[in-house]
C-alpha positions in Angstrom: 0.0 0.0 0.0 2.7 2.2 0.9 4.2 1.8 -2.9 1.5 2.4 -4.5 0.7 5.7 -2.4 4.3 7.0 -3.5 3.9 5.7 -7.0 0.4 7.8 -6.7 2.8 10.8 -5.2 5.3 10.5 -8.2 2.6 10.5 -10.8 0.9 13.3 -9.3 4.4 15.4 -9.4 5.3 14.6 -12.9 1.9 15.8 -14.0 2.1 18.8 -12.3 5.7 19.7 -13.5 4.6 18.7 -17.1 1.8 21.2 -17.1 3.7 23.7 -15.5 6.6 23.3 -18.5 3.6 23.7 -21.2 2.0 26.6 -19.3 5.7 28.4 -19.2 5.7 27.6 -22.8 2.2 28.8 -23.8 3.6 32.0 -22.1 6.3 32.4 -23.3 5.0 31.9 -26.9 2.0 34.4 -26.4 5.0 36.5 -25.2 7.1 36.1 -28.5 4.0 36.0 -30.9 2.4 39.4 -29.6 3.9 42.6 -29.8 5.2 42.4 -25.9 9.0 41.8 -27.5 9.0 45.3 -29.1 8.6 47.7 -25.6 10.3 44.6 -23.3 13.0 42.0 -23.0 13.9 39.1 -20.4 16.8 41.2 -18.8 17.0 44.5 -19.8 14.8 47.6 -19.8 13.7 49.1 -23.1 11.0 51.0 -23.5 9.3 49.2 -20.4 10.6 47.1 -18.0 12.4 43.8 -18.1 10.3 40.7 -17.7 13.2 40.2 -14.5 12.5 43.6 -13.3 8.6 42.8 -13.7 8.6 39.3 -11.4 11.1 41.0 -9.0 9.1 43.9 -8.0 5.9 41.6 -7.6 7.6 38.7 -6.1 5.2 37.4 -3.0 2.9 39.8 -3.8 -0.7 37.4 -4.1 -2.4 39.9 -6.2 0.0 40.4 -9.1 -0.9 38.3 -11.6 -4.5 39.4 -11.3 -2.9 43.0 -11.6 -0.7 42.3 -14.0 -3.4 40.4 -16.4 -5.6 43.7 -16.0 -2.7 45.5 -16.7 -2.4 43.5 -20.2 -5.6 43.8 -21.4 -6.6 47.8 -20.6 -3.5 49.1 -20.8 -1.5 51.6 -18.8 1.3 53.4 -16.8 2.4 55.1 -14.1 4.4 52.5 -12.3 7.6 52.2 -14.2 8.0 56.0 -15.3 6.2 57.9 -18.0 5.8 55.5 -20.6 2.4 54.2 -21.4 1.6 50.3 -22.2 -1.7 50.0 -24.5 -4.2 47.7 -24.3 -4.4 44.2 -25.8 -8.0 43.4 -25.6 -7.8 40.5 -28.4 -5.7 38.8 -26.5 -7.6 35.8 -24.6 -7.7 35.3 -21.1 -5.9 32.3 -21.1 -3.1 33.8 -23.4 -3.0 37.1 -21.1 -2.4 34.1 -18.1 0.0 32.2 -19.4 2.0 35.5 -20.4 1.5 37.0 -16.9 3.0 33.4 -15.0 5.6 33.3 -17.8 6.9 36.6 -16.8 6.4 36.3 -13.3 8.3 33.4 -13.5 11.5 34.8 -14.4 
């Protein structure tokens, strides 16, 4: 009993690290297919912040990704200087997601 309650364990960790890896991926695809590459990058600031600077400042903070996704799809600015972030309404709510946990997870 006790084998199969690890083996049950394992599985369950291996399915959970495996969607993980395709949710990173989904992100980080919405990421390079949208227009978020022209104002960001992974390390360095460009005409916003870096994707590092981004999961940094919002590291432990419960609410970010719900802020961040809102942040996505209206728009705006304020928080990183003077530069303004516009709106990407078409974007689904599951692509806006996997974007926000991709960058949060750098």
């Amino acid at each position: 009993m006790k084998n199969l309650f690890k083996l049950f364990i394992a599985a369950s960790l291996v399915s959970f690290a495996t969607q993980s890896l395709a949710d990173a991926k989904a992100g980080e695809a919405v990421v390079k297919k949208s227009d978020c590459m022209l104002c960001h990058t992974v390390d360095k600031l460009l005409v916003g912040p870096a994707f590092k600077d981004i999961a940094a400042k919002y590291k432990g903070d419960k609410t970010a990704e719900a802020k961040l996704t809102e942040k996505v799809k209206k728009g705006g600015g304020g928080v990183w200087g003077t530069n303004v972030m516009l709106p990407h309404p078409a974007l689904s709510d599951a692509d806006v997601k996997n974007a926000v946990e991709w960058v949060l997870s750098h």
